[in-house]
C-alpha positions in Angstrom: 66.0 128.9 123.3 66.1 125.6 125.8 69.1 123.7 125.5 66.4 120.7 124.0 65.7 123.3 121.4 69.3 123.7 120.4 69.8 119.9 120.8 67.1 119.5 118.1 68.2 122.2 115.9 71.9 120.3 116.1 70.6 117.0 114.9 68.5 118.2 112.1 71.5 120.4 110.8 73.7 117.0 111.0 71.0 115.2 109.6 70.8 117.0 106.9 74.1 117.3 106.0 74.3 113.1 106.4 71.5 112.8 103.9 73.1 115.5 101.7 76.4 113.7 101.6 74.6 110.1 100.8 72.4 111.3 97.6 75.8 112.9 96.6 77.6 110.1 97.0 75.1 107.8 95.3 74.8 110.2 92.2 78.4 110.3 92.3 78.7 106.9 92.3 76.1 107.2 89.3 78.8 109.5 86.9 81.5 107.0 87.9 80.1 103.8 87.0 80.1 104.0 83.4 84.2 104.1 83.7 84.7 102.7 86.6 87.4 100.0 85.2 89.2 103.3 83.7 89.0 105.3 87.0 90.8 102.1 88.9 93.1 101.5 87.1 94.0 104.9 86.9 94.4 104.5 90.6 96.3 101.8 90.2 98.7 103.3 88.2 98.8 106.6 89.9 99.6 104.6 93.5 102.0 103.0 91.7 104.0 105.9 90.6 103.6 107.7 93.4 106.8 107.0 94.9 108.5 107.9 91.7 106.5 111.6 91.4 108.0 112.5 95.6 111.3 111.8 94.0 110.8 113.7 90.6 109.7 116.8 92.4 112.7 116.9 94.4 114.2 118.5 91.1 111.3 119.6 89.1 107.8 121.0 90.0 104.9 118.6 90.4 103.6 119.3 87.1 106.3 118.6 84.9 106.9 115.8 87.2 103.3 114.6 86.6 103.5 115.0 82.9 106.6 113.1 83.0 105.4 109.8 84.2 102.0 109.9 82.5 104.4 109.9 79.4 106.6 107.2 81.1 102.9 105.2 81.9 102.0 105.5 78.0 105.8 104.1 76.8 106.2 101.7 79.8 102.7 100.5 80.1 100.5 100.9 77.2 102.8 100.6 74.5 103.9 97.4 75.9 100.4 96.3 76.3 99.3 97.0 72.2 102.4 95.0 71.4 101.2 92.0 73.6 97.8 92.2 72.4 99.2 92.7 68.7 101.1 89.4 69.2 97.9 87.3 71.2 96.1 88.7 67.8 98.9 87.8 65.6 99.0 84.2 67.3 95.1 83.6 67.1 95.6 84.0 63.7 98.4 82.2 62.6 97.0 79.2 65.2 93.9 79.5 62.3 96.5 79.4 59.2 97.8 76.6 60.5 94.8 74.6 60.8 93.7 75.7 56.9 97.1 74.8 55.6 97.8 71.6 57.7 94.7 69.2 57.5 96.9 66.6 58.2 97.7 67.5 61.2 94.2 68.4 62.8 93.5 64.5 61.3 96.0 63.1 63.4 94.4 64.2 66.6 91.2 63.1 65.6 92.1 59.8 64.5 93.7 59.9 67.9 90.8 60.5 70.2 88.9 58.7 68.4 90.8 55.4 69.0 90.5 56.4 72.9 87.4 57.1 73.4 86.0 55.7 70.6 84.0 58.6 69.2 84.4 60.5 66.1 85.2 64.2 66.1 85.3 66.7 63.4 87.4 69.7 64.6 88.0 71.0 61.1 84.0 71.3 60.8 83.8 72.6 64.1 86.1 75.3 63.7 84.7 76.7 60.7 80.9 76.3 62.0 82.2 78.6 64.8 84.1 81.0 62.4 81.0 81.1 60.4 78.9 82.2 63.2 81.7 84.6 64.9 81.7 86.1 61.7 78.1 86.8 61.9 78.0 88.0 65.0 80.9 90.5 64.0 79.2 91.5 61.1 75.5 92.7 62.7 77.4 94.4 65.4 79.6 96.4 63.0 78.0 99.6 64.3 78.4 98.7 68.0 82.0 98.0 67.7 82.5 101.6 66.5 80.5 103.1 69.5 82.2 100.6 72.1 86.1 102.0 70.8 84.6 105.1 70.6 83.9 104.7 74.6 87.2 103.0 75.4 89.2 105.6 73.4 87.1 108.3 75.9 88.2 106.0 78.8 91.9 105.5 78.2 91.9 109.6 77.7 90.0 110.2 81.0 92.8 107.6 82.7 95.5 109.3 81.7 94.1 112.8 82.5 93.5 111.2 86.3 96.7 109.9 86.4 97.8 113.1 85.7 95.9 115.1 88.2 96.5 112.3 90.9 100.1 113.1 90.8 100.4 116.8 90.2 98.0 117.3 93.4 99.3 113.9 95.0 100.4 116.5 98.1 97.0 117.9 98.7 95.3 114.3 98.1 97.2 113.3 100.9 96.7 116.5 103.5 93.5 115.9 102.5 92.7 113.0 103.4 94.3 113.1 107.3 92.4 116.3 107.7 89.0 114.5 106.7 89.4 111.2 108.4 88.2 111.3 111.8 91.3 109.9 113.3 94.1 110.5 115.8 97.5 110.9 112.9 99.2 107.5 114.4 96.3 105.4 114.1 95.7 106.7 110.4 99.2 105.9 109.5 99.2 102.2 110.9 96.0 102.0 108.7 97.0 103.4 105.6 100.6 101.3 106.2 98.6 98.1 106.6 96.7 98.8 103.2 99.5 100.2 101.6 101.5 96.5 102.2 98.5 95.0 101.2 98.3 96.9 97.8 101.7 96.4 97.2 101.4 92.8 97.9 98.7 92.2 95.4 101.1 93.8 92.6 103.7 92.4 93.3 102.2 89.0 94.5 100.1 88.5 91.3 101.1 90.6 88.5 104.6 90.0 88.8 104.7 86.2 89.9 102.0 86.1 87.1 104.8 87.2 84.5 107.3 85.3 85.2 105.0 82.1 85.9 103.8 82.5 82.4 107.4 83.1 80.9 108.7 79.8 82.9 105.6 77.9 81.3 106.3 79.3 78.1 110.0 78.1 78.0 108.5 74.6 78.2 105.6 74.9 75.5 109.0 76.6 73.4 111.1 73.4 74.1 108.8 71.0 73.5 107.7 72.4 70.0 104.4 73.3 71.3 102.9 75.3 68.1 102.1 79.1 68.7 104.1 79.4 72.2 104.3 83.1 72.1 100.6 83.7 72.2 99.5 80.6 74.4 102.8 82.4 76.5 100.9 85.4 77.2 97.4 83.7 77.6 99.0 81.9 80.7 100.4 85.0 82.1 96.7 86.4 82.7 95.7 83.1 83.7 98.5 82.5 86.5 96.8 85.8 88.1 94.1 83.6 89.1 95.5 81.5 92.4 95.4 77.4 92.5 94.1 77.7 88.5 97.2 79.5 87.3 98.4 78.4 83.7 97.5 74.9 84.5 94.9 74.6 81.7 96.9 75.9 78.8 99.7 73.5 80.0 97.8 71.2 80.2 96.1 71.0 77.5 99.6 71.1 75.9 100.5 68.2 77.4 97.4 66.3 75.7 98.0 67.7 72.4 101.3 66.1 72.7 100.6 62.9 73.5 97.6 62.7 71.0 100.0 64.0 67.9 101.9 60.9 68.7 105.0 62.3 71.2 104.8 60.7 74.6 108.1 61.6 75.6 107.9 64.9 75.1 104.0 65.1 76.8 106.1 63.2 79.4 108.7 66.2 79.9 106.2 69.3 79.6 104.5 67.5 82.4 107.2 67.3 84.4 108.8 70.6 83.8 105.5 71.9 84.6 104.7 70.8 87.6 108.1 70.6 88.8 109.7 74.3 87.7 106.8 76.3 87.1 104.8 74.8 90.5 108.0 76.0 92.2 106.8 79.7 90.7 103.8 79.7 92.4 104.2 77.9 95.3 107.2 80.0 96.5 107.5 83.5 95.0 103.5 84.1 95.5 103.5 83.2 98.8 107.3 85.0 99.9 105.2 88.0 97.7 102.2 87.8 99.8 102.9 87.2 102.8 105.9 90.0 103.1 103.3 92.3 102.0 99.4 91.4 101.9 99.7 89.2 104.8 96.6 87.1 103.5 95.2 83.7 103.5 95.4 82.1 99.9 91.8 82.0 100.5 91.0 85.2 100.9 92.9 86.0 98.0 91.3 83.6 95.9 87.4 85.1 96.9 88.6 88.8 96.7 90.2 87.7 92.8 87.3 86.4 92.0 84.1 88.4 93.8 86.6 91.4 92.1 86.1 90.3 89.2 82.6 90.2 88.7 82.1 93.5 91.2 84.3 95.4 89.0 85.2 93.8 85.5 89.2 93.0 85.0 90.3 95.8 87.6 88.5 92.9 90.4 91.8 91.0 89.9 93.8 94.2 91.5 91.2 95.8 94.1 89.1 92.4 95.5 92.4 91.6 97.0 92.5 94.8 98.2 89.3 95.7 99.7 89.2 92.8 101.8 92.7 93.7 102.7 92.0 97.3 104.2 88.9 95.6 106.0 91.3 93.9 107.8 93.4 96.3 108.2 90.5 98.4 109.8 89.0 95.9 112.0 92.4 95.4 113.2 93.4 99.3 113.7 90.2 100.0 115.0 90.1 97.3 117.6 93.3 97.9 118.8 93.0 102.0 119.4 88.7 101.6 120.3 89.3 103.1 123.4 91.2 106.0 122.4 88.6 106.6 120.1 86.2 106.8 122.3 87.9 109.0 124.4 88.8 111.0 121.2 85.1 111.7 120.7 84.8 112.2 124.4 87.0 114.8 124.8 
C-alpha cells in the first residue's frame, strides 16, 4: 500500500469517527433536552458540593459520602425552597383576602390616582375579571397540570440521582476529563481555574448578594408597614439576581402605594432607605463578589443573565454567566500557550 493509500485510509477512519461522534452528540443532546433545567442544576449543585464530598471521603467512602450530601441538598436546599414557595403562596393569598375584606382600602388608591391623573380606575373589578379568567384557564388545564407535576416529580428524582452519581464518581469525572482534553496538564488547570472562579463568582456574586439584597429591601417594606412584606420579600430576592433591575420595581412600587394611601413621609423614607442602604448592596458586594471571582464586565453579566435565560429556562441566570465566562477563559488560555500547542501537535 502507497503511503497516499494509507494517508487516505487515515482520514476516512478519522472521519468517520468525527461524524460518529457529532450524530451522537446531537441525539444526545436530543435525550437531554427535555430535562435540561434538571440536569443543570444538578450540576450546579454537584459543583457546589464538591469541595465538601473531597473532604467527606477523607473519613468515609465516596458513596456514603455521596449519599450524605444528596440528603444534606434535600434538607438544606429543597426543603428550604417548599417553605419559601409555601410562604410566596401563602402571601399571594392573603394579598387577595385583603383586598375582599378591605374595600376601603383599594378605594383609597383609586380615588387617589384618579385625582392625579384624572382617570378612573376600578382595581376591585379588575382583579376579579382576572381571577375569573385565571380560574378558567386553571380549570381546562386540570389534566395538564397533573402530567406537567408528573414530569417535574421525574425531574427532581433524575437531579438527585445525578447529584449522586456526580459525587460518588466525582474522582473518575475528573481523571477523565484531563485524559480526554487534548491539552498539556498546566494549561488545563489555568483553564479549569479561570472557569472555576468564574463559576464561583456567579454564586456567590448573584445568588448570595441576591439574598441579602432582598432581605435589606425587605427590612424597609417591614418598617414602613408595607402590607404582605414577607412574600413581596422573597419576590425581590429573585428579582435582585437580575443586574441594574434588581428589586427596584417591587420597591418601588412600594414607594407609590405609600404615597397614594395618603403617607408621604413614610414613601419619603422607603425611598431613601432604598436607594441609600440597599443601592449600597448591590453596588458594593456584587461587584467585590464579581470581580474577586468572575472577573467580568457588568455587561457581560447582564447579556449572559439574560440570553441564559431564554437559552436555558431559570438555570440561564447561573450558566449564561458562565458560558461566556469559560469563553474567556479559553480565548485567553489558548492565546497565551498557541505556540505550545502547536508544537504539542507537532511533536
Amino acid at each position: 500500500m502507497s503511503l497516499l493509500d494509507k494517508f487516505t485510509v487515515v482520514n476516512l477512519s478519522k472521519g468517520f469517527v468525527l461524524a460518529l461522534v457529532v450524530t451522537l452528540l446531537v441525539l444526545s443532546a436530543m435525550l437531554l433536552q427535555p430535562f435540561i433545567q434538571y440536569v443543570l442544576g444538578a450540576v450546579l449543585l454537584a459543583y457546589v458540593l464538591y469541595p465538601l464530598q473531597i473532604r467527606l471521603e477523607a473519613y468515609v467512602s465516596p458513596m456514603v459520602a455521596a449519599l450524605s450530601l444528596v440528603i444534606l441538598a434535600v434538607a438544606g436546599f429543597v426543603a428550604p425552597f417548599v417553605v419559601i414557595l409555601a410562604t410566596v403562596v401563602n402571601g399571594a393569598d392573603r394579598i387577595l383576602q385583603d383586598l375582599n375584606t378591605d374595600p376601603g382600602q383599594i378605594e383609597v388608591v383609586e380615588s387617589r390616582i384618579e385625582e392625579l391623573t384624572g382617570q378612573e380606575v376600578d382595581i376591585a373589578g379588575e382583579l376579579v375579571s382576572s381571577g375569573r379568567e385565571i380560574g378558567t384557564i386553571v380549570f381546562e388545564r386540570s389534566t395538564q397540570a397533573f402530567g406537567t407535576i408528573t414530569f417535574h416529580l421525574i425531574g427532581i428524582a433524575l437531579a438527585l440521582f445525578l447529584v449522586y452519581y456526580l459525587l460518588k464518581d466525582s474522582d473518575d469525572l475528573v481523571n477523565w476529563l484531563h485524559r480526554t482534553v487534548p491539552l498539556p496538564m498546566d494549561i488545563q488547570r489555568d483553564l479549569y481555574g479561570e472557569t472555576n472562579d468564574v463559576m464561583w463568582g456567579v454564586i456567590f456574586g448573584h445568588v448570595s448578594v441576591a439574598i441579602v439584597q432582598g432581605a435589606v429591601a425587605g427590612v424597609g417594606l417591614a418598617a414602613t408597614g408595607v402590607p404582605n412584606a414577607v412574600f413581596w420579600t422573597g419576590v425581590m430576592m429573585v428579582l435582585a439576581m437580575v443586574p441594574l433591575v434588581g428589586a427596584i420595581p417591587v420597591w418601588g412600587g412600594a414607594v407609590v402605594y405609600l404615597y397614594l394611601t395618603s403617607e408621604p413621609l413614610l414613601a419619603l423614607g422607603l425611598f431613601v432607605y432604598s436607594v441609600v442602604v440597599v443601592g449600597i448592596t448591590d453596588d458594593y458586594l456584587r461587584p467585590f463578589a464579581v470581580d474577586r471571582y468572575a472577573k467580568l464586565n457588568p455587561a457581560v453579566i447582564l447579556l449572559g443573565i439574560l440570553g441564559g435565560a431564554y437559552a436555558f429556562g431559570i438555570m440561564g441566570l447561573f450558566f449564561g454567566p458562565v458560558v461566556l465566562g469559560a469563553l474567556k477563559a479559553t480565548l485567553r488560555v489558548g492565546l497565551d500557550n498557541w505556540s505550545r500547542i502547536d508544537e504539542s501537535e507537532v511533536s
